[in-house]
LUMFITOR-311757 format. One record per residue (C-alpha): residue in one letter; z, y negated, x negated. Coordinates in nm, 3 decimals. Each point is the difference from the previous one (the first is absolute). Last residue first. Example, Ala and Ser with C-alpha at 12.3 -4.5 7.8 and 13.67 -1.06 7.14 Angstrom:
BEGIN
> residu/up/north/east
> s/0.714/0.106/-1.367
> a/0.066/0.344/0.137
This chain:
BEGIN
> residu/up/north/east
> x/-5.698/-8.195/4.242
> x/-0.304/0.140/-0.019
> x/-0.143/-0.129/0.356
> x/0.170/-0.363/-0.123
> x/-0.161/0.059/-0.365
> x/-0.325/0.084/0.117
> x/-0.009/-0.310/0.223
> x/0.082/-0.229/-0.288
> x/-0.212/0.128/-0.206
> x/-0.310/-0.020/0.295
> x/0.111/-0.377/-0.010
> x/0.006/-0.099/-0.399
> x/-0.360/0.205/-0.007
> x/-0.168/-0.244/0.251
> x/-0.157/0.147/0.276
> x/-0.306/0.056/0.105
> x/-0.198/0.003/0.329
> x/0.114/0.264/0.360
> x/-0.128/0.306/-0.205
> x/0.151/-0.021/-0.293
> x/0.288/-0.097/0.202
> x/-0.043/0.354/0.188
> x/-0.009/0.188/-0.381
> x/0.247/-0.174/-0.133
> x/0.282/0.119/0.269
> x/-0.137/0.338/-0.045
> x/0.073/0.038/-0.386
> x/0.311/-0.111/0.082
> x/0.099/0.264/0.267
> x/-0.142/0.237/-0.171
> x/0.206/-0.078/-0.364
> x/0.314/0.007/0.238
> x/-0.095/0.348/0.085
> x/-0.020/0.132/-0.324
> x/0.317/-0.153/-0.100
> x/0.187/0.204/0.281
> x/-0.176/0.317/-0.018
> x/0.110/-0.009/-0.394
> x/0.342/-0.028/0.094
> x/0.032/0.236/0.253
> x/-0.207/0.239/-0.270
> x/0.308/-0.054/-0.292
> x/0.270/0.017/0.263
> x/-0.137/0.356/0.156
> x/-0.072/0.110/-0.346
> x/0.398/-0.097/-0.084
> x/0.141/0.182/0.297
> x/-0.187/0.302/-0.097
> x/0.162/0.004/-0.363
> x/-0.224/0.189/-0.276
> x/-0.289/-0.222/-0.004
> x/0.210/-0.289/-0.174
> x/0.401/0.094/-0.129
> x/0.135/-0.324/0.070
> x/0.381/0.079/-0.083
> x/0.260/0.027/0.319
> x/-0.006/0.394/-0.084
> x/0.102/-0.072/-0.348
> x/0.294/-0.241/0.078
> x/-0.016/-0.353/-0.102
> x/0.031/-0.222/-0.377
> x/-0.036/-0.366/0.026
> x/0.309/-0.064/0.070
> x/0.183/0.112/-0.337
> x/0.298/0.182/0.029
> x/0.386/-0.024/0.027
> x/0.333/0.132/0.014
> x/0.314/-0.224/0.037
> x/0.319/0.047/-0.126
> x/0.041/-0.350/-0.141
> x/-0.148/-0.190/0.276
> x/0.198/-0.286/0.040
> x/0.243/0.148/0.281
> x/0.023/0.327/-0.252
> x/0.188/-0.186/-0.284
> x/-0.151/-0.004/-0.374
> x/0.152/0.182/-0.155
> x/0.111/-0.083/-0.364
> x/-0.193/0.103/-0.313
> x/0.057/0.337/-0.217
> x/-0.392/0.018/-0.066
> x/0.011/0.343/0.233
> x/0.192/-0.154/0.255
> x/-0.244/-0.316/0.011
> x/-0.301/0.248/0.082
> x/0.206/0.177/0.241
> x/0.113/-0.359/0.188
> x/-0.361/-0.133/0.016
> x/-0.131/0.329/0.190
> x/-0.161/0.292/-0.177
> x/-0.265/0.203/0.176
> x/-0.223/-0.266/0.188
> x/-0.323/0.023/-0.232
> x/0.047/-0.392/-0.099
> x/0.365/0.092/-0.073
> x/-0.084/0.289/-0.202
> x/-0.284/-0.174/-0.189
> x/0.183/-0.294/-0.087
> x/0.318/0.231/-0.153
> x/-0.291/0.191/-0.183
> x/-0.127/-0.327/-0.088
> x/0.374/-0.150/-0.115
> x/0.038/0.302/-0.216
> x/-0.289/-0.034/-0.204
> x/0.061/-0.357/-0.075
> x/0.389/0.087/-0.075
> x/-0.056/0.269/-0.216
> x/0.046/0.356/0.031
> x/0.177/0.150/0.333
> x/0.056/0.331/-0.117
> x/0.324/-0.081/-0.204
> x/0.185/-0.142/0.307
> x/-0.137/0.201/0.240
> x/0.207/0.349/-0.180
> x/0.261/0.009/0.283
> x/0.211/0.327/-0.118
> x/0.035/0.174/0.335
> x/0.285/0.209/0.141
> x/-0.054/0.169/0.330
> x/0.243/-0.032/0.353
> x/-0.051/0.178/0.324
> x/-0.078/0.376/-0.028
> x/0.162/-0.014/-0.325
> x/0.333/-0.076/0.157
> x/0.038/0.294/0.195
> x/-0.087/0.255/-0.268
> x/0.269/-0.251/-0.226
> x/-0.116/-0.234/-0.250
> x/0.100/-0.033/-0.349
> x/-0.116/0.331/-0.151
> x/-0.414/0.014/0.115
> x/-0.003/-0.412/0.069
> x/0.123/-0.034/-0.342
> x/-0.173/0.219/-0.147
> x/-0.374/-0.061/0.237
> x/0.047/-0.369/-0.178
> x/0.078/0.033/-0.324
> x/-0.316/0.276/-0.096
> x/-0.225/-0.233/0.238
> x/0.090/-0.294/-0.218
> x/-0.040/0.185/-0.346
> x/-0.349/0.129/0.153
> x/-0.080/-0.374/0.109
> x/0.083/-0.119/-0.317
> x/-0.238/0.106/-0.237
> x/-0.344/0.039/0.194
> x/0.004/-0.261/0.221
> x/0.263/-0.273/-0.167
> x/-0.152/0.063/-0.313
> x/-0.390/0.005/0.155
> x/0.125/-0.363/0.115
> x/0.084/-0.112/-0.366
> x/-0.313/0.126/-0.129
> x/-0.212/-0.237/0.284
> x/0.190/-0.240/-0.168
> x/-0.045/0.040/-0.311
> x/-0.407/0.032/0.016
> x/-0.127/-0.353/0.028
> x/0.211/-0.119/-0.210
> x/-0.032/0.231/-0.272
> x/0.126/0.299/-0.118
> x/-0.138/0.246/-0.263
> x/0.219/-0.076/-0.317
> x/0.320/-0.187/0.186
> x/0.256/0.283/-0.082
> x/0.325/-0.166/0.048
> x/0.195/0.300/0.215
> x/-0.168/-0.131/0.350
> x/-0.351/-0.065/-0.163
> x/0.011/0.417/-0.067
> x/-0.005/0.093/0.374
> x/0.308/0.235/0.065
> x/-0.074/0.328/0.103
> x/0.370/0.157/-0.153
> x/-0.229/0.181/-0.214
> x/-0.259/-0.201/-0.119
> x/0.235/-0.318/-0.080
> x/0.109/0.309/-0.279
> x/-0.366/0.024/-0.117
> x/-0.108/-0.350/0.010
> x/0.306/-0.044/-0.227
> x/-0.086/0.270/-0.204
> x/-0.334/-0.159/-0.021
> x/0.083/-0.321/-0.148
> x/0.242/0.204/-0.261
> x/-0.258/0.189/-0.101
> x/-0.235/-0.307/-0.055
> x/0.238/-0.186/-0.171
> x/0.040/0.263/-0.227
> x/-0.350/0.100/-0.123
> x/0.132/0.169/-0.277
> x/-0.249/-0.217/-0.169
> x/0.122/-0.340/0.141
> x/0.363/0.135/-0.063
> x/-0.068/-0.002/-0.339
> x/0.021/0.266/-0.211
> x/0.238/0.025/-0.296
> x/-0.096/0.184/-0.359
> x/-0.041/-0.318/-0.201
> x/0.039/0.010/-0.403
> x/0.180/-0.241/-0.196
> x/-0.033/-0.015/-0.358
> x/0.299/-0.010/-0.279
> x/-0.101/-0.118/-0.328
> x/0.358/-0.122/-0.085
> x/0.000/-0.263/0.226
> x/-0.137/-0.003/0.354
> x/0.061/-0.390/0.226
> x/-0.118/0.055/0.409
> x/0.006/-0.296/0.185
> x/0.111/-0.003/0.297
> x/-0.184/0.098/0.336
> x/0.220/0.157/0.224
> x/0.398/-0.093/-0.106
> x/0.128/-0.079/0.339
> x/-0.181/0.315/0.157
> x/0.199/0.256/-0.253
> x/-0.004/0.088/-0.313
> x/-0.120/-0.206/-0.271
> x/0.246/-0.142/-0.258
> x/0.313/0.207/0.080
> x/-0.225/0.310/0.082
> x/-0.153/-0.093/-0.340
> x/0.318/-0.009/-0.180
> x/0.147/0.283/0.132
> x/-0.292/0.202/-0.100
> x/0.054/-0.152/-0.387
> x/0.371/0.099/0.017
> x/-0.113/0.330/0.101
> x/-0.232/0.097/-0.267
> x/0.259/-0.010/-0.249
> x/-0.126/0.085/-0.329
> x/-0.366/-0.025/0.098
> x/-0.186/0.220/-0.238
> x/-0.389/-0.146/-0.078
> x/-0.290/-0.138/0.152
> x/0.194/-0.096/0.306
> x/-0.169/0.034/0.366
> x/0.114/-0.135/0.289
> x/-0.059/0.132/0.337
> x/-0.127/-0.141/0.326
> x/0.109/-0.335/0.188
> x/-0.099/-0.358/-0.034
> x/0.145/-0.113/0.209
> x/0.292/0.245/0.036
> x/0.006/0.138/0.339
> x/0.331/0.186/0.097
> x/0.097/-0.289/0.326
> x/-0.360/-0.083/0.056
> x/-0.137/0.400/-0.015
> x/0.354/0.094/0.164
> x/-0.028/-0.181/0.287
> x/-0.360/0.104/0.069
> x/0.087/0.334/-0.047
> x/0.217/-0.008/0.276
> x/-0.157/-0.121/0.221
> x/-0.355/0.268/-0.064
> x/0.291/0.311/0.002
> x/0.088/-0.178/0.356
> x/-0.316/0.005/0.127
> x/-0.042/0.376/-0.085
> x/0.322/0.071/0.147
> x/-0.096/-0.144/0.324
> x/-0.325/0.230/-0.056
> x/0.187/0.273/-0.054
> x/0.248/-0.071/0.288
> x/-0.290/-0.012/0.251
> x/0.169/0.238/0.273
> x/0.349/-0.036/-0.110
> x/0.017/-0.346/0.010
> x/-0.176/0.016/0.353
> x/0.255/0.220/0.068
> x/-0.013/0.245/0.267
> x/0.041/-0.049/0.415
> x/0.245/0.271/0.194
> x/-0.052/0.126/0.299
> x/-0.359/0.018/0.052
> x/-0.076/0.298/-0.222
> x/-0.214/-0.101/-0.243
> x/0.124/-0.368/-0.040
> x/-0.107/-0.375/0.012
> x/0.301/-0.207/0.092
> x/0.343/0.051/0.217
> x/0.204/-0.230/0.200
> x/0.293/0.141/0.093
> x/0.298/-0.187/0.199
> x/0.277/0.310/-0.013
> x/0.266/0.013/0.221
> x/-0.163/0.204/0.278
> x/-0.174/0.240/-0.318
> x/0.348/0.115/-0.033
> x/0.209/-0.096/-0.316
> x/0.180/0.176/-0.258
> x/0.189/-0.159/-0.244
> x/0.090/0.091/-0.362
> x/0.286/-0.192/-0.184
> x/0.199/-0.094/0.296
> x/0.015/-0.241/0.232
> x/-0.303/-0.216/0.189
> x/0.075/-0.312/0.132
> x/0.125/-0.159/-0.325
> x/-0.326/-0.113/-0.141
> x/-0.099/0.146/-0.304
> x/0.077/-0.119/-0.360
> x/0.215/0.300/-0.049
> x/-0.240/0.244/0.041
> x/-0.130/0.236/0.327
> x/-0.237/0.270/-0.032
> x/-0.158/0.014/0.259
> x/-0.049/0.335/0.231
> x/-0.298/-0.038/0.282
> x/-0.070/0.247/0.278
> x/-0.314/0.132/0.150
> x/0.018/0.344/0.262
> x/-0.133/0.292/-0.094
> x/0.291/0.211/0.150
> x/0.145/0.116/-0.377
> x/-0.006/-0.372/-0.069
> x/-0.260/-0.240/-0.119
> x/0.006/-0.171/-0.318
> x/-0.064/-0.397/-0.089
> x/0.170/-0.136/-0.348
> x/0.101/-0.383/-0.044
> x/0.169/-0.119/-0.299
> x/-0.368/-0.125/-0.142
> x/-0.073/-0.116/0.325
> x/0.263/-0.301/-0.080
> x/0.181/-0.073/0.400
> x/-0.095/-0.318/0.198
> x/0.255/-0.104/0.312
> x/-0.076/0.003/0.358
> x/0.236/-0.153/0.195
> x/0.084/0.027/0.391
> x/-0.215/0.212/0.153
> x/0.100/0.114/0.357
> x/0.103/0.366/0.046
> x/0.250/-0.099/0.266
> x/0.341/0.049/-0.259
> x/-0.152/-0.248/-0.211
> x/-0.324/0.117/-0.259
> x/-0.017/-0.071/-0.384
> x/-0.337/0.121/-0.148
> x/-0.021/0.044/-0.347
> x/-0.344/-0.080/-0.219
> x/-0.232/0.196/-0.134
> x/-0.343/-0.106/-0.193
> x/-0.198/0.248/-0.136
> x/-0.280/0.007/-0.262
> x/0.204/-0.089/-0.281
> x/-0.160/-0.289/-0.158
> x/-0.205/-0.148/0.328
> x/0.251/0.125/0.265
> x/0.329/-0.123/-0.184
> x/-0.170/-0.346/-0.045
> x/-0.057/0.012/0.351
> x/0.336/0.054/0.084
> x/0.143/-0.252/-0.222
> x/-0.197/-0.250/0.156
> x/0.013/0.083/0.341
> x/0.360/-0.060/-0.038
> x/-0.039/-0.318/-0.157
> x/-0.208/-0.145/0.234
> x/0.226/0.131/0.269
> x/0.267/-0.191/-0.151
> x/0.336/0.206/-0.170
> x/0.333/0.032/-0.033
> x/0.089/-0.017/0.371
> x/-0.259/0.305/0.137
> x/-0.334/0.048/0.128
> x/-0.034/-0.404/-0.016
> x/-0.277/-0.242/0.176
> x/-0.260/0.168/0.153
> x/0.053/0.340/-0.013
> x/0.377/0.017/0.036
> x/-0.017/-0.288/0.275
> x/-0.291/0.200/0.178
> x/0.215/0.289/0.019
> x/0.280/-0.129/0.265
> x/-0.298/-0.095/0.276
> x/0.025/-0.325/0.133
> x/-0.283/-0.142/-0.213
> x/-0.256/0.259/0.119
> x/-0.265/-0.189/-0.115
> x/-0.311/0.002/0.303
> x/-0.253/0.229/0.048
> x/-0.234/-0.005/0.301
> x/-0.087/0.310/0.245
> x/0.067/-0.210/0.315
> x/0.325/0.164/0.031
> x/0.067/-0.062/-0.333
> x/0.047/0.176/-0.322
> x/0.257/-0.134/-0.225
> x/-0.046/-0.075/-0.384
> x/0.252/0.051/-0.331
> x/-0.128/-0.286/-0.258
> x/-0.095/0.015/-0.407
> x/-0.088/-0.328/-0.108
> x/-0.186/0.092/-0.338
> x/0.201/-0.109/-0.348
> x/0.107/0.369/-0.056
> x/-0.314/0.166/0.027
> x/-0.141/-0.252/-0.246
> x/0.311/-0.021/-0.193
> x/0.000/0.364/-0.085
> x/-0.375/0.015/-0.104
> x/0.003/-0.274/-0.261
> x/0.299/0.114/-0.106
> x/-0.089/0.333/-0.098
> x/-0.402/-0.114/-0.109
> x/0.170/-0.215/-0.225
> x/0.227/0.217/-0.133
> x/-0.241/0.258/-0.080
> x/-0.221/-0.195/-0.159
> x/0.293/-0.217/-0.230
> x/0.147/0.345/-0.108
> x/0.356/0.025/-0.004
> x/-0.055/0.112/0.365
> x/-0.100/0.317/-0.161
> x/0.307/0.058/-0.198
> x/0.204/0.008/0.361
> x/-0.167/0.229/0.164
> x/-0.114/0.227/-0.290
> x/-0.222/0.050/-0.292
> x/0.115/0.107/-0.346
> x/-0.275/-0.087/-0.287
> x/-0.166/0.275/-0.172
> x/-0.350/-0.105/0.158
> x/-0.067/0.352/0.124
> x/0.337/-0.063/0.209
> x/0.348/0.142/0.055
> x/0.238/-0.213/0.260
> x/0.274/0.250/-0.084
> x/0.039/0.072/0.341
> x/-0.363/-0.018/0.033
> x/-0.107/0.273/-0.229
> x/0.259/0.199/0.264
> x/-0.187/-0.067/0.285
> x/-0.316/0.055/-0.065
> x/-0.093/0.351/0.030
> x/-0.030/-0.028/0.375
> x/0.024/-0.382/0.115
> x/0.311/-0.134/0.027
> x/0.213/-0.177/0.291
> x/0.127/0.385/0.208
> x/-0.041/0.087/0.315
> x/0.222/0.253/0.149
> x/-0.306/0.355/0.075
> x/-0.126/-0.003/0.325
> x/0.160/0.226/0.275
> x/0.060/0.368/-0.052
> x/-0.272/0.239/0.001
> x/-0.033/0.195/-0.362
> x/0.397/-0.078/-0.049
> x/0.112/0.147/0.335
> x/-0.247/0.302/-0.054
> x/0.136/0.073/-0.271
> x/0.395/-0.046/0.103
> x/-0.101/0.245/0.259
């Protein structure tokens, strides 16, 4: 039986490592020889930047708990106890900025952000308070079901007691990244930590070249026995080492001749492989080179059009991540039916003010947006509904499709069209046999037969 129970039981506890992997990255191994983890690779301008540039972008967006209405409209659900956590503080020590922050910087290094949920006596949320996913482990129990243990340090908060705690997935805010099983994301770190460790090998060795480098630098050669070859090393490092002392002067005695063995970065091609390092890190977390200093192939006329696919195609997974975890954890069956969380991402969509104001012109010419939404999305003052603020309106010269003149098609129109035409044809008779019995009876003068055609016209 016990076969059978291990061949068919439920999915296996997820783990945060990749097969093979996972104890190289303990130790932060890499092919580059230098040790790569969470906390070295933010020592590394690229990967800092793309960190913080990230966090404080989901962090800086007006995040807002929404009501549906009867008339199947939204509005904030200001009176609910959550939308204060979300909106303004999850807890007393800390902003919602803040708190977004820290989470998302726990999502982008360590593929998994957790946080503690703190519920009153009626289930309702009441804090919510970030916890390190490096202390964090995920198993499932001999039922299958999830369940968290953290390991708890001194620096924690005081809610939780003990040295190891285990917590339900009820009490547990998770917000996971990309993974292979769907429970738990992986490190981005972890993913390209040869290539971080690459980029770090190339910072490093630029600090050492100008903080080693002796200008010039290479080896000195003595026609004869140095007695103390040391003292005269000393003095050169004394004399040339270092960035302060680039380009002295140079004084051999004794027949002594210099000879250079060091390449230049130019021919290492350093600059370039540190250029595309940091194309190569911005790579990963999908951030668009301008936004970590890398001007090379942007322009005006392309940046911002850049800066809109980064909103599209980098933020608005991280957003939808956020949002379906908090409304998944945070809201009750009940609850979900009526309220949603939604990150309002207008504000970096709306480009610049010229464009904006003819998209604004176009939806209120085109009756969809009234005076008071366009002013509530540039943060202006309503403008009350006796002058017309909510109104919604169109132009007049635009009518319904089956009042259009449509020709041959519409029956009522042919019968208009030939009325018409009877009409003029007949006046043209009547005029035409008015001449012809004065022609008759002696001529007239033109100025009278006009005036007669225009009285039988008119």
């Amino acid at each position: 039986m016990g076969i059978f129970t291990g061949l068919f039981r439920s999915r296996d506890k997820p783990q945060n490592r990749t097969v093979g992997s996972s104890y190289s990255f303990f130790f932060g191994g890499t092919t580059s020889g230098k040790a790569v983890n969470e906390m070295s690779a933010m020592q590394m301008t690229a990967v800092y930047s793309c960190v913080r540039i990230l966090a404080e972008a989901v962090a800086g967006l007006p995040l807002h708990l929404y009501r549906y209405t009867e008339n199947e409209s939204k509005v904030k659900a200001i009176e609910h106890p959550l939308y204060r956590l979300l909106h303004d503080e999850p807890n007393p020590e800390m902003s919602s900025f803040v708190f977004r922050e820290t989470l998302m910087t726990h999502l982008l290094l360590w593929g998994n952000a957790y946080a503690q949920i703190i519920r009153n006596g009626k289930g309702e949320v009441i804090g919510l308070y970030p916890l390190m996913p490096n202390k964090m482990s995920v198993d499932r129990d001999r039922d299958g079901r999830l369940w968290y243990t953290y390991t708890r340090s001194s620096e924690e908060a005081p809610t939780m007691k003990g040295s190891t705690v285990k917590l339900y997935p009820y009490d547990v805010l998770h917000i996971p990244g990309l993974g292979f099983d769907g429970l738990v994301g992986y490190s981005p770190i972890a993913m390209a930590k040869n290539s971080i460790g690459m980029g770090i090998a190339c910072e490093e060795y630029g600090a050492r070249f100008f903080a080693n480098g002796a200008a010039p630098s290479g080896v000195l050669e003595h026609p004869g026995t140095i007695k103390d070859p040391q003292k005269i090393r000393d003095s050169w490092n004394a004399t040339f080492k270092g960035s302060a002392n680039a380009h002295k002067v140079a004084v051999l005695e004794e027949g002594m001749k210099y000879t250079q063995i060091g390449i230049s970065p130019e021919q290492a091609q350093f600059l370039e492989t540190r250029k595309f390092q940091i194309n190569e890190i911005a790579r990963i977390f999908r951030v668009p080179p301008h936004m970590v200093g890398d001007l090379e192939k942007s322009s005006f006329s392309n940046i911002e059009q850049q800066s809109l696919e980064f909103v599209k195609y980098t933020l608005e997974p991280w957003i939808v991540r956020w949002e379906q975890s908090l409304m998944r954890i945070l809201l009750s069956p009940d609850e979900k039916k009526q309220y949603f969380v939604k990150f309002n991402l207008e504000g970096l969509l709306r480009g610049d003010y010229q464009s904006r104001m003819q998209g604004y012109a176009i939806a209120r010419q085109n009756g969809w947006m009234s005076a008071n939404d366009i002013r509530e999305l540039e943060n202006l003052d309503k403008i009350p509904a006796e002058l017309g603020g909510d109104l919604y309106l169109v132009n007049g010269n635009m009518k319904r499709l089956q009042d259009a003149d449509l020709g041959t098609d519409n029956p009522d129109n042919n019968n208009k069209q030939q009325k018409e035409e009877n009409d003029e044809n007949g006046q043209e008779e009547e005029v035409l046999e008015l001449d012809k019995e004065r022609g008759n009876q002696g001529a007239d003068t033109a100025s009278e037969r006009d005036n007669r055609r225009g009285k039988l016209v008119r």
